[in-house]
C-alpha positions in Angstrom: 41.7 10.6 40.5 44.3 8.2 38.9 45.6 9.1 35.4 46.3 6.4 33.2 48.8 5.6 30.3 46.5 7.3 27.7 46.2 10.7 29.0 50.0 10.9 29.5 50.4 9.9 26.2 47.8 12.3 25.4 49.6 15.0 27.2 52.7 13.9 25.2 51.6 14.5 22.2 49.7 17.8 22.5 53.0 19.6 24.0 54.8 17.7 21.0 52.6 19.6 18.6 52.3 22.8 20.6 56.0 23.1 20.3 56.0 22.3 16.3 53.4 25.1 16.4 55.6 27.8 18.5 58.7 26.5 16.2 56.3 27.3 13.1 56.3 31.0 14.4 53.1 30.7 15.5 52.9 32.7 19.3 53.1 30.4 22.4 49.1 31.6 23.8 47.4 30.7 20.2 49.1 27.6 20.3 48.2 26.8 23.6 44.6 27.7 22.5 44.1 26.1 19.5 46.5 23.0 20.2 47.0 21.9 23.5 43.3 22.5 24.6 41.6 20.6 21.9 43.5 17.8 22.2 42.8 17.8 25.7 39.3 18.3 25.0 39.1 15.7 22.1 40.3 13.2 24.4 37.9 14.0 26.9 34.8 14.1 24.6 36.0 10.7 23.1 36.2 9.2 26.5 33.5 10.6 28.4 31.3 10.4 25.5 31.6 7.5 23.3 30.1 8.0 20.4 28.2 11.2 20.5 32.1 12.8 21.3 33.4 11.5 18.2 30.8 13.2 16.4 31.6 17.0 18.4 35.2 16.4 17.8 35.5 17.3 13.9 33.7 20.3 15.3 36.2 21.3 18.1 39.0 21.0 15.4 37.4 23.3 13.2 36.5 25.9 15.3 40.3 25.3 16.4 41.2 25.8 12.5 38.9 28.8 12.7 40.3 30.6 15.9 44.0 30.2 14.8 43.4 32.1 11.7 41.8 35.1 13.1 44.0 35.1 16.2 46.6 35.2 14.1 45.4 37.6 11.4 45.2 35.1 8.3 41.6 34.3 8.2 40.4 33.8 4.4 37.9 32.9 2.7 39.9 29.4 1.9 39.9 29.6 6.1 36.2 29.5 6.2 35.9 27.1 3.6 38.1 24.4 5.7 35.8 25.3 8.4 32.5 24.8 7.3 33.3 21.1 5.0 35.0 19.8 8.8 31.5 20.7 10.6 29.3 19.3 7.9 31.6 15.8 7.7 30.4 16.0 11.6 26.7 15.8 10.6 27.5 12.9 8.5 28.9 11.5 11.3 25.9 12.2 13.6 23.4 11.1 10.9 25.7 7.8 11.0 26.0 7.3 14.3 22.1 7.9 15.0 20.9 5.2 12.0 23.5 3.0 13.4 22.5 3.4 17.3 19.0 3.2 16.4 18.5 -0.1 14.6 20.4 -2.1 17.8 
């Protein structure tokens, strides 16, 4: 399987901002976790998916939000707010996509 330009660059940029993270005190495995991986997996779902993966994506981040807070010990209820307006704008985004999808 040949890897193209984009996932380098996708590479790239998650170990970019996995390092910002550790620099930010944050501790190498949750950064891994909640960085690296969902930027993998955004990619992925973008790709592989079209336009149903745009719509998981804002959910992947916040569930990333979500899983850095309590692995890390500072989950509020600010935390949970963050969390639940990311996954709604992704059923705005679904209900988009499908009255877009539908009238073609």
């Amino acid at each position: 399987m040949k890897m193209g330009r984009k996932v380098y660059l996708t590479l790239l940029i998650s170990l970019f901002l996995t390092g910002l993270a550790i620099f930010d005190d944050t501790p190498i495995w949750v950064a891994i976790i909640t960085v690296t991986i969902p930027i993998i997996a955004s990619y992925w779902l973008i790709v592989r998916l079209n336009g149903i993966g745009m719509i998981l994506v804002p959910i992947l981040w916040a569930l990333s939000v979500f899983v850095r807070s309590y692995l890390t010990g500072t989950l509020t209820l600010e935390t949970l707010k963050i969390v639940s307006v990311k996954s709604f704008g992704s059923v705005i985004l679904a209900l988009g996509y499908v009255a877009f999808t539908r009238n073609k």
